[in-house]
N, C-alpha and C positions, 0 to 999 in steps of 0.2 A: 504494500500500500504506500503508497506518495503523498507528500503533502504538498501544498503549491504556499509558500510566503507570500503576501500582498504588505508591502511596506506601508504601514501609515501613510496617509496624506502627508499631513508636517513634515515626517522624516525625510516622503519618498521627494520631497519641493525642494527641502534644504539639501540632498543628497544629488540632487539634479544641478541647484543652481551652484553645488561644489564644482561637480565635472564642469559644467559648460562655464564656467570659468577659468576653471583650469585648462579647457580647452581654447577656449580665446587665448587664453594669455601667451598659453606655447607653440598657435599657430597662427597668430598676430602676422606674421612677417613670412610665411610659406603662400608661393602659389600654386603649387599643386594643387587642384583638387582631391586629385590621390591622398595624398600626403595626409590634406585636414582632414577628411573620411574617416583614416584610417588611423587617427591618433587614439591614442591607448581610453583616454575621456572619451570620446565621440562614442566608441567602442562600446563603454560602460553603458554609455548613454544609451544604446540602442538593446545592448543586454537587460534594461530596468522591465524593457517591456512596452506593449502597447497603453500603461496607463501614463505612460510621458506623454503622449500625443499631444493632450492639451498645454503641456507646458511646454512643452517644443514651438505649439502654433501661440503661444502667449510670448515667446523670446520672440519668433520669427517676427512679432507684430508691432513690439518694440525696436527691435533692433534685427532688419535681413542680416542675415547669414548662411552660408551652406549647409540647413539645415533639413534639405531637401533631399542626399541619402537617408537618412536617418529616417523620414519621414517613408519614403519608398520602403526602403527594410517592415518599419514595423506595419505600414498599413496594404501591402501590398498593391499602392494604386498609383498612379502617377498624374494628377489630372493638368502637368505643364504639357501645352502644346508642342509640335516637334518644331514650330519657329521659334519659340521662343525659348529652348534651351539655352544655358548659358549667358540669359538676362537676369541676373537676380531680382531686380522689380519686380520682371514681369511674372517670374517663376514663385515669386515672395505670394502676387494676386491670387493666383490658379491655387495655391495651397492652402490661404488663408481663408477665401472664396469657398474650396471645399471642404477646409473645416466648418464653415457654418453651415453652410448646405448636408453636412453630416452629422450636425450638432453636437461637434468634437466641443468647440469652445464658443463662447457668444462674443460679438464685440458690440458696443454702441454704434447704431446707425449714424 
């Protein structure tokens, strides 16, 4: 028999907004995409699980970043256009877009 952990809210917020700052901070200055993807945080980040979603689309909506592997990974979807790959804006819209539309996170209208 298995058991599955669900980290507290609080924990799992403050445990998020450790990595993805530590993730900023150590790929501030990388322009791979690979690279930032792929850093040891990011990592973390996408191993928490699909209950980051919403705090993935609450960072993206403050502040774009490449958080559009991460988001691919855990929701299986991709809804950026093939023109617009490799626009952050634009790829920021289509994500944030379908988080409301999936009512991952709300924003004020």
């Amino acid at each position: 028999m298995s058991t599955t952990l669900i980290a507290p809210p609080a924990r799992l917020s403050a445990l998020f907004r450790q990595l993805a700052d530590q993730w900023r901070s150590e790929t501030q200055f990388l322009s791979s995409t690979t690279a930032i993807c792929t850093h040891p945080a990011y990592q973390r980040i996408i191993g928490l699980g699909p209950q980051v979603i919403p705090l993935i689309l609450a960072e993206l909506e403050k502040q774009p970043a490449h958080w559009f592997w991460a988001l691919q990974a855990l929701t299986g979807e991709n809804p950026v256009r093939v023109a617009d790959q490799g626009n952050v804006p634009a790829m920021t819209t289509a994500w944030l877009t379908w988080g409301r539309d999936k009512g991952r996170i709300a924003f004020p209208a």
